[in-house]
Biopython code that builds the backbone (N, CA, C, O; Angstrom):
import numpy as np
from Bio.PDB.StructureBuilder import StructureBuilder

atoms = [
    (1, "UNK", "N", (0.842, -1.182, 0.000)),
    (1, "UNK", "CA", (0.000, 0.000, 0.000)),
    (1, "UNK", "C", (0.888, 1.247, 0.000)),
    (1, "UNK", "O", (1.658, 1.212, 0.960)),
    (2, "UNK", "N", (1.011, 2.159, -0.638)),
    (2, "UNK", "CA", (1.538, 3.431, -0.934)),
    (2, "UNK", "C", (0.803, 4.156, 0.340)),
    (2, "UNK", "O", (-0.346, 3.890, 0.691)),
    (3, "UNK", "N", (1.584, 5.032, 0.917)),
    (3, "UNK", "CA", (1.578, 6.020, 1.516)),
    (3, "UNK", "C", (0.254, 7.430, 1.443)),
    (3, "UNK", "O", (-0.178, 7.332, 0.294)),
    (4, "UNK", "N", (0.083, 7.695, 1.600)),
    (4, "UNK", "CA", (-0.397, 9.270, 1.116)),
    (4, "UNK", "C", (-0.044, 10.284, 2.124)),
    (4, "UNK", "O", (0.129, 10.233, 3.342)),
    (5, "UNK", "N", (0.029, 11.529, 0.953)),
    (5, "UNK", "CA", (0.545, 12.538, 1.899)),
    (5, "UNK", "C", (-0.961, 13.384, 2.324)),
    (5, "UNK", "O", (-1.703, 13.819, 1.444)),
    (6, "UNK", "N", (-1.255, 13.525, 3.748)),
    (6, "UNK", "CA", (-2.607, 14.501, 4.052)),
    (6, "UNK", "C", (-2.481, 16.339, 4.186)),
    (6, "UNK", "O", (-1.602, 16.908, 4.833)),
    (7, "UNK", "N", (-3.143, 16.756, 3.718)),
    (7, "UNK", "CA", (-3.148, 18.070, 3.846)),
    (7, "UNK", "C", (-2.264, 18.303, 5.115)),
    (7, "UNK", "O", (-1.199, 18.915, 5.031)),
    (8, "UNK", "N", (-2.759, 17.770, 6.349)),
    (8, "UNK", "CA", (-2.683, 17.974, 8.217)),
    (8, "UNK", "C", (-0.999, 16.819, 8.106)),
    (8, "UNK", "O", (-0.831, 15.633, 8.390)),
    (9, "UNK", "N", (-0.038, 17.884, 7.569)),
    (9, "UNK", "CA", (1.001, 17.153, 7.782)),
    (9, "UNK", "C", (1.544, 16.523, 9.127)),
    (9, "UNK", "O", (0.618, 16.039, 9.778)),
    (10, "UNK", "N", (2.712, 16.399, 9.695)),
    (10, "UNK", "CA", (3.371, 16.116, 11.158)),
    (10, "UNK", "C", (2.210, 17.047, 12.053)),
    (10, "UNK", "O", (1.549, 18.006, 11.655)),
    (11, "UNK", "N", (2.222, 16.399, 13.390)),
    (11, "UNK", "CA", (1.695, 17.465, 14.125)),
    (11, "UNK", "C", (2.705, 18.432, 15.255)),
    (11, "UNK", "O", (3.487, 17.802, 15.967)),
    (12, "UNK", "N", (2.660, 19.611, 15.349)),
    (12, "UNK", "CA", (4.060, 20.311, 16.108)),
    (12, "UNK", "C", (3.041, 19.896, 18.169)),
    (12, "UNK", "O", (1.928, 19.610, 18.610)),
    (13, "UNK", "N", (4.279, 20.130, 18.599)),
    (13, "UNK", "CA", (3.612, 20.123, 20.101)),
    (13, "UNK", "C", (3.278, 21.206, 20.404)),
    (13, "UNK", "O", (4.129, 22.011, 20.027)),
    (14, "UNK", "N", (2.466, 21.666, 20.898)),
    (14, "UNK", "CA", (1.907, 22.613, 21.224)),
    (14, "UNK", "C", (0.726, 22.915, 23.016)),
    (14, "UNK", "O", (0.090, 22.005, 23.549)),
    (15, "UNK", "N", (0.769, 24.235, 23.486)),
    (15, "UNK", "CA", (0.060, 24.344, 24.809)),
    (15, "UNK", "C", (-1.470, 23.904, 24.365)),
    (15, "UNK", "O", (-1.756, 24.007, 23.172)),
    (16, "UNK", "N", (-2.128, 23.580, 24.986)),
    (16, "UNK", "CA", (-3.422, 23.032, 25.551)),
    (16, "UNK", "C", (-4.376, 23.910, 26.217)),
    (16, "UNK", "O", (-3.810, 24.626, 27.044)),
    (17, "UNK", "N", (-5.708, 24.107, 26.130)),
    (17, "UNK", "CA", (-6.560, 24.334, 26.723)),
    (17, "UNK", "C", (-8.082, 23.322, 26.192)),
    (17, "UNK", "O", (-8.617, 23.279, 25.084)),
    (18, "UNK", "N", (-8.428, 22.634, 27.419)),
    (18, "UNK", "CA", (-9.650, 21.294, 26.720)),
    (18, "UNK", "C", (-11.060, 22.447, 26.874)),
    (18, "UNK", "O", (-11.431, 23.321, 27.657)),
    (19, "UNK", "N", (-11.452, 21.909, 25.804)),
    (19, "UNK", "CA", (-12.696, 22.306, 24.801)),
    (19, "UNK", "C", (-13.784, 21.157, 24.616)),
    (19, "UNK", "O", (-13.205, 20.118, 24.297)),
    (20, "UNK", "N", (-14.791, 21.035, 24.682)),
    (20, "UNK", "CA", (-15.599, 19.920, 24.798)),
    (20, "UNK", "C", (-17.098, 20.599, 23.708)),
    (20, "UNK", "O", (-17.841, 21.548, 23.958)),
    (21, "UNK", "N", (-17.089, 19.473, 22.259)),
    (21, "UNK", "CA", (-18.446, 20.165, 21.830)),
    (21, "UNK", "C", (-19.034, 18.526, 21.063)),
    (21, "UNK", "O", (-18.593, 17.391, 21.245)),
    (22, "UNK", "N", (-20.027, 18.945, 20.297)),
    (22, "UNK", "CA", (-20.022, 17.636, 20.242)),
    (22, "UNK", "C", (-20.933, 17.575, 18.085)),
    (22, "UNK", "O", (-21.388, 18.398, 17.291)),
    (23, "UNK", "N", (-20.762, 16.456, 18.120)),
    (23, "UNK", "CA", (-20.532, 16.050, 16.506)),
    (23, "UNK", "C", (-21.475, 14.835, 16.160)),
    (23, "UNK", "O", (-21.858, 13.998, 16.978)),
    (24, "UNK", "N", (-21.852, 14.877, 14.552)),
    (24, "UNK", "CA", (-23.073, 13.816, 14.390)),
    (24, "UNK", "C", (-21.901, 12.510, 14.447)),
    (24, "UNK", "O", (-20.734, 12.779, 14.729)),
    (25, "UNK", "N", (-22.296, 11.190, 14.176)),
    (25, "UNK", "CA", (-22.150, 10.010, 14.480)),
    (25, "UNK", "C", (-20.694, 10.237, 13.137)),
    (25, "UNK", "O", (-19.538, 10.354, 13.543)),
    (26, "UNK", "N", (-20.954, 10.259, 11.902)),
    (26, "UNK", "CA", (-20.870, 10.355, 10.782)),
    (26, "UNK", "C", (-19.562, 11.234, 10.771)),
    (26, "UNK", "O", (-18.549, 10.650, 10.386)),
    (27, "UNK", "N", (-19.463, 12.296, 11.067)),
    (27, "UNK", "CA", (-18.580, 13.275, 11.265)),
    (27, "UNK", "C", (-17.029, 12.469, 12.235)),
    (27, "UNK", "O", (-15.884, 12.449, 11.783)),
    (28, "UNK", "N", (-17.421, 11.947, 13.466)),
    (28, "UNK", "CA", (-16.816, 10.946, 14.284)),
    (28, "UNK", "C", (-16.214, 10.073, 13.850)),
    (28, "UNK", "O", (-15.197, 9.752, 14.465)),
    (29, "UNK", "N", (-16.513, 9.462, 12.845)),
    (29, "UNK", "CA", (-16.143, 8.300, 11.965)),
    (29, "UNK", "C", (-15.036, 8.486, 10.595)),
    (29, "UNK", "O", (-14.187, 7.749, 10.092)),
    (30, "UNK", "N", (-15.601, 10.047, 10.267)),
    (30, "UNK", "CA", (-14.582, 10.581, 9.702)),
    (30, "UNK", "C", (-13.009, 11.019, 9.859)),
    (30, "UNK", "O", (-11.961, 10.952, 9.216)),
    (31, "UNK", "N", (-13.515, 11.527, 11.162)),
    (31, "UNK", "CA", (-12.247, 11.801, 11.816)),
    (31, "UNK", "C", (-11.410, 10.673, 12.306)),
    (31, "UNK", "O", (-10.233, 10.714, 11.948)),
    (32, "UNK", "N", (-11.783, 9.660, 13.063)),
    (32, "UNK", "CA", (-11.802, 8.506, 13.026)),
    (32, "UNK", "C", (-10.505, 7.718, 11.783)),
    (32, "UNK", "O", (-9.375, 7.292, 12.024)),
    (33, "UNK", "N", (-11.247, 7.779, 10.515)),
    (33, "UNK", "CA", (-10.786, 6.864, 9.364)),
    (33, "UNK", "C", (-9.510, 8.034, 9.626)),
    (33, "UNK", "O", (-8.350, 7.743, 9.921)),
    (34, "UNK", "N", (-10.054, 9.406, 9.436)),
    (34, "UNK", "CA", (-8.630, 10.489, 9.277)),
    (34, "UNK", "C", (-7.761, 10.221, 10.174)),
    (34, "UNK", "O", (-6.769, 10.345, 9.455)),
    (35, "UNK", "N", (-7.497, 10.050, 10.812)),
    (35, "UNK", "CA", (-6.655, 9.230, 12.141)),
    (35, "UNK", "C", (-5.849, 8.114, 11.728)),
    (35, "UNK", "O", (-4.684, 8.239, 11.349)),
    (36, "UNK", "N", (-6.309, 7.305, 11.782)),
    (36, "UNK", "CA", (-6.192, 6.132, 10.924)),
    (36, "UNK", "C", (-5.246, 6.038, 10.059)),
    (36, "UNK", "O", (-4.321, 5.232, 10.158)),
    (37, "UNK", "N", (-5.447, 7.164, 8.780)),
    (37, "UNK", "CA", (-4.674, 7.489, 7.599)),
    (37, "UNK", "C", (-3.431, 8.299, 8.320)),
    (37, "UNK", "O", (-2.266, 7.908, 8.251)),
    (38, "UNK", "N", (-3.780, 9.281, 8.902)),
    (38, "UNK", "CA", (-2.326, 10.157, 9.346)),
    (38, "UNK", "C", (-1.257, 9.246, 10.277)),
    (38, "UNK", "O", (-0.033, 9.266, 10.153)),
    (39, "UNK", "N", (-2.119, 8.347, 11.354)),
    (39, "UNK", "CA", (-0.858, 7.295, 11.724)),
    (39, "UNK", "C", (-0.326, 6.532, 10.780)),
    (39, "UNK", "O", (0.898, 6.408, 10.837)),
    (40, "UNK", "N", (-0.820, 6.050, 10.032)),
    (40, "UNK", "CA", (-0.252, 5.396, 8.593)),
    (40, "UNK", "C", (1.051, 6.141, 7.838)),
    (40, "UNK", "O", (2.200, 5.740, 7.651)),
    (41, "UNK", "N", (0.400, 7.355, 7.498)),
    (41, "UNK", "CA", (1.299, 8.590, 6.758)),
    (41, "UNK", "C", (2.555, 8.555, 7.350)),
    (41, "UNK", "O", (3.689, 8.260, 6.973)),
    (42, "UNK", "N", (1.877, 9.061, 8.711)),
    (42, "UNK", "CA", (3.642, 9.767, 9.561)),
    (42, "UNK", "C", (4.114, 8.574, 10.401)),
    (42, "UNK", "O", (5.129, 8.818, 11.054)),
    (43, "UNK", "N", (3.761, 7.713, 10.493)),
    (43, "UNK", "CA", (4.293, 6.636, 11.372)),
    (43, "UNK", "C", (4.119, 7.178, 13.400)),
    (43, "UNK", "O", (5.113, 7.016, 14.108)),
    (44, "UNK", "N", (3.046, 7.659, 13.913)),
    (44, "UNK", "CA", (2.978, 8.330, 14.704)),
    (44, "UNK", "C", (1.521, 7.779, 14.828)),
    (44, "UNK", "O", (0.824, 7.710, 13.816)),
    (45, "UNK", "N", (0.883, 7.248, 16.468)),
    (45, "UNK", "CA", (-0.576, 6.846, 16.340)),
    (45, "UNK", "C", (-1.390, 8.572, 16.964)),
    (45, "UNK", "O", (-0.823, 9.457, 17.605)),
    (46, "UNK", "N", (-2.522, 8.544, 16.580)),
    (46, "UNK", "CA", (-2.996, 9.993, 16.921)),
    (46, "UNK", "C", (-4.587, 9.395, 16.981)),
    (46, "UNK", "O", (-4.961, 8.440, 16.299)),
    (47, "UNK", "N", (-5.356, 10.063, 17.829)),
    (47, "UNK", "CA", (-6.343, 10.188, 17.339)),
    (47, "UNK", "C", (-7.248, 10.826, 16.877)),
    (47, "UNK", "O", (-6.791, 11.717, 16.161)),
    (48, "UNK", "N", (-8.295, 10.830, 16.917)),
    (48, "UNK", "CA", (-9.162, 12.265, 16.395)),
    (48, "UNK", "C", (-9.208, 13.421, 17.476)),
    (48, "UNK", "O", (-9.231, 14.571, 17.037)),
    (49, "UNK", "N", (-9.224, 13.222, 18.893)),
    (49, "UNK", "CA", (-9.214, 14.341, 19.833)),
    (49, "UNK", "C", (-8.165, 15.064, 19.369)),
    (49, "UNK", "O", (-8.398, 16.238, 19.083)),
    (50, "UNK", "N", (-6.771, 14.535, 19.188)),
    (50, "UNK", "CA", (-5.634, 15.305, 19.184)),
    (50, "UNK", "C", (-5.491, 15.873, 17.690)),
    (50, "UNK", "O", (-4.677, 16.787, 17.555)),
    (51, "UNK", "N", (-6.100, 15.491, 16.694)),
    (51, "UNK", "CA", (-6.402, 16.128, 15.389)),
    (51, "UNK", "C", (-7.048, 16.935, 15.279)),
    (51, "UNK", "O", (-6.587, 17.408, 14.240)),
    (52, "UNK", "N", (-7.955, 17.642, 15.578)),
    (52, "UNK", "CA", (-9.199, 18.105, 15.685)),
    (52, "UNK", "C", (-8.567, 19.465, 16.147)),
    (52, "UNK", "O", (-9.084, 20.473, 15.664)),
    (53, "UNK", "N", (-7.664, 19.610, 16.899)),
    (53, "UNK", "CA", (-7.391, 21.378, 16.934)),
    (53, "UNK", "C", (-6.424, 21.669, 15.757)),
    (53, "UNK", "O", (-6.468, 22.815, 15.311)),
    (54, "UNK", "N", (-5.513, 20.752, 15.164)),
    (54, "UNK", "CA", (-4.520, 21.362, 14.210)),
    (54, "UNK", "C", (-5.559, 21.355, 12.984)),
    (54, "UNK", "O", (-5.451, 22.302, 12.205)),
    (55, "UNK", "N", (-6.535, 20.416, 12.728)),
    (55, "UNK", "CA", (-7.521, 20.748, 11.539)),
    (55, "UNK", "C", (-8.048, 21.998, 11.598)),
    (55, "UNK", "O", (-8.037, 22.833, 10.694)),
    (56, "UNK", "N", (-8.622, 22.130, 12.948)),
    (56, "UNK", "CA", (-9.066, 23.808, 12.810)),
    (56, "UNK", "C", (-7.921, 24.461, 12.630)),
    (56, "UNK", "O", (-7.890, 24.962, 11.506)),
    (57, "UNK", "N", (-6.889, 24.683, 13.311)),
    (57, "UNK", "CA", (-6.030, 25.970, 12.785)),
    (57, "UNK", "C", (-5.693, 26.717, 11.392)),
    (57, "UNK", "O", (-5.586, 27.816, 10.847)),
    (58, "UNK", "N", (-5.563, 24.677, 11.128)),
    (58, "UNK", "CA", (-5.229, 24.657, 9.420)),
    (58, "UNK", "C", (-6.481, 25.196, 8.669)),
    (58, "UNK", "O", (-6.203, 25.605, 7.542)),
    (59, "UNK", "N", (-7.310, 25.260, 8.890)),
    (59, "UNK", "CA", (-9.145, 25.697, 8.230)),
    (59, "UNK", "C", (-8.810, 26.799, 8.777)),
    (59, "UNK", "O", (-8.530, 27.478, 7.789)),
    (60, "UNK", "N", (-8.613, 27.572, 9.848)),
    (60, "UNK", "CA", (-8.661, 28.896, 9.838)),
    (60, "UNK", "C", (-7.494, 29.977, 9.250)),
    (60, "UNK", "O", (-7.656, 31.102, 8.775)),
    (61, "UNK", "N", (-5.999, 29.033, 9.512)),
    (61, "UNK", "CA", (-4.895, 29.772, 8.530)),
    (61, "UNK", "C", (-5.566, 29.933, 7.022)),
    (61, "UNK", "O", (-5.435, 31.053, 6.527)),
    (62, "UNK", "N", (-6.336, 28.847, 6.164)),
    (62, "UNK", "CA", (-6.895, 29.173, 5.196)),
    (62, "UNK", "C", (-7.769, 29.810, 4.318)),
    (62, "UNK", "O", (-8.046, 29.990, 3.132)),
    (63, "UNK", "N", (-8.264, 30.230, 6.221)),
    (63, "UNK", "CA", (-9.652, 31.093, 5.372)),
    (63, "UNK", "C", (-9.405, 32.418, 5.361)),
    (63, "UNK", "O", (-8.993, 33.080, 6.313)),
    (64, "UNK", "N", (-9.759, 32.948, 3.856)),
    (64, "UNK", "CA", (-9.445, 34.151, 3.387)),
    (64, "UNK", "C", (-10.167, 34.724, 3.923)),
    (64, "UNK", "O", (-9.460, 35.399, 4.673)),
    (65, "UNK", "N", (-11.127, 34.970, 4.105)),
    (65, "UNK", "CA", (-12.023, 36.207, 4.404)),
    (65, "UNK", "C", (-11.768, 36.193, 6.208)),
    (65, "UNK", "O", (-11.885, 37.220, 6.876)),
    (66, "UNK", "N", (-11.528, 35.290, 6.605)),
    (66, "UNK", "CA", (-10.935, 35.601, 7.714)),
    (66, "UNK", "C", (-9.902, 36.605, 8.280)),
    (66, "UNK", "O", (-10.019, 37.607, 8.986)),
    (67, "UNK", "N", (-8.506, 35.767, 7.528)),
    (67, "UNK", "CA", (-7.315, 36.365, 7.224)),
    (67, "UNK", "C", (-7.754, 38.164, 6.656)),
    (67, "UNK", "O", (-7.042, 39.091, 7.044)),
    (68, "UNK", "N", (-8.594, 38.345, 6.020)),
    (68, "UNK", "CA", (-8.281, 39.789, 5.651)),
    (68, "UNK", "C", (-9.385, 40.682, 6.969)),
    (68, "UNK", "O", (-9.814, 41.828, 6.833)),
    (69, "UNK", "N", (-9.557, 40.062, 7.793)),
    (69, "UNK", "CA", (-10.467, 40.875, 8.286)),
    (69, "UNK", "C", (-9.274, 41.185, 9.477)),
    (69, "UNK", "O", (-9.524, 41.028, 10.673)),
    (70, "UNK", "N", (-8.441, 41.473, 9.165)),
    (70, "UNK", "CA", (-7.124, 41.702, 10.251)),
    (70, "UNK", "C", (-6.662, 40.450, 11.325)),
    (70, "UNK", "O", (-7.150, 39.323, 11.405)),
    (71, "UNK", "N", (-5.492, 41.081, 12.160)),
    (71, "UNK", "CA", (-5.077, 40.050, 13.161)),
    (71, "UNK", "C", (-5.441, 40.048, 14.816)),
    (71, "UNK", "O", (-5.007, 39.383, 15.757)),
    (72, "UNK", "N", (-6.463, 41.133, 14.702)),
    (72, "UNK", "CA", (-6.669, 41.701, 15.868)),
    (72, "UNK", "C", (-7.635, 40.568, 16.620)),
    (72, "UNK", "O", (-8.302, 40.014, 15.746)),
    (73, "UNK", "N", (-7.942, 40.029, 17.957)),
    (73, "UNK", "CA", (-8.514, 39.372, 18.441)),
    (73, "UNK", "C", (-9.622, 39.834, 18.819)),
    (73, "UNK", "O", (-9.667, 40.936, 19.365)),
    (74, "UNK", "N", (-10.667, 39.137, 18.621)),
    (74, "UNK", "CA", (-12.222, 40.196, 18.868)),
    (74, "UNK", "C", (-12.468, 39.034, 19.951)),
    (74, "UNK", "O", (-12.268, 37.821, 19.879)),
    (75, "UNK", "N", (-13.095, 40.031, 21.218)),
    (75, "UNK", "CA", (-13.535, 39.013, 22.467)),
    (75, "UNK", "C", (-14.454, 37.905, 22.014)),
    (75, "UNK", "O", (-14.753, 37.802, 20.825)),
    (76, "UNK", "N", (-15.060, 36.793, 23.240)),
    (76, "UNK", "CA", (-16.214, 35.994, 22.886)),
    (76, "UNK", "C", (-17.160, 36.978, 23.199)),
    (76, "UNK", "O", (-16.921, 37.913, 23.963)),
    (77, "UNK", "N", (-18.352, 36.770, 22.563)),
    (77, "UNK", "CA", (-19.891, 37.277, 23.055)),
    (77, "UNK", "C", (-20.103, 36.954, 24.661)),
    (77, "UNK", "O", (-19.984, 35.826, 25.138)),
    (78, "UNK", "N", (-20.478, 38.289, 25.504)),
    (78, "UNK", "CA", (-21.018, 38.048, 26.886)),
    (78, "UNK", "C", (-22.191, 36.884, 27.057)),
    (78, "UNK", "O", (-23.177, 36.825, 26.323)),
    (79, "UNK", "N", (-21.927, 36.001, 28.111)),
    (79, "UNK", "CA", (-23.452, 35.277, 28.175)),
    (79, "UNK", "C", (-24.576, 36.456, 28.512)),
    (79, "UNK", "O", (-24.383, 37.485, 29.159)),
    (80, "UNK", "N", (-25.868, 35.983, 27.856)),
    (80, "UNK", "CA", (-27.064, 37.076, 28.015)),
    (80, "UNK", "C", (-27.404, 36.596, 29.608)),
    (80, "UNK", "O", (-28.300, 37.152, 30.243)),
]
sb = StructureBuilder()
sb.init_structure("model")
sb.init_model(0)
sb.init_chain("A")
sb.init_seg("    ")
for serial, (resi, resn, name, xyz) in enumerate(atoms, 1):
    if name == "N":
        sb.init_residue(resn, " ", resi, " ")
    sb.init_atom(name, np.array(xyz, "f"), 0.0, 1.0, " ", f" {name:<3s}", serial, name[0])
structure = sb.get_structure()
């Protein structure tokens, strides 16, 4: 079986703060198989918890309309 290379190359180490939300069945399974494939790739076992923040970063380094709306940090919304 050949290799493949995934978008979500090596993962770097990085600080922590846990986040808890939650996802259809389907979505889980995805991430899941994606797991799967990236321990394959990099020779490194991972799972989807620990994937799941470098996917977002990587989705948000990409998004343009993001990126142009400056670098400035806008607070969260107050609870009502």
């Amino acid at each position: 079986m050949t290799t493949r290379k995934l978008r979500l190359g090596p993962l770097p180490k990085m600080e922590s703060t846990k986040l808890t939300f939650s996802c259809p069945a389907s979505l889980k399974a995805d991430l899941d198989h994606y797991a799967a494939l990236h321990a394959q790739a990099y020779g490194e076992a991972v799972d989807a918890v620990t994937l799941i923040p470098h996917m977002l970063e990587a989705f948000i380094a990409g998004d343009r309309g993001f990126r142009k709306g400056g670098t400035s940090k806008v607070p969260p919304p107050k609870p009502s």
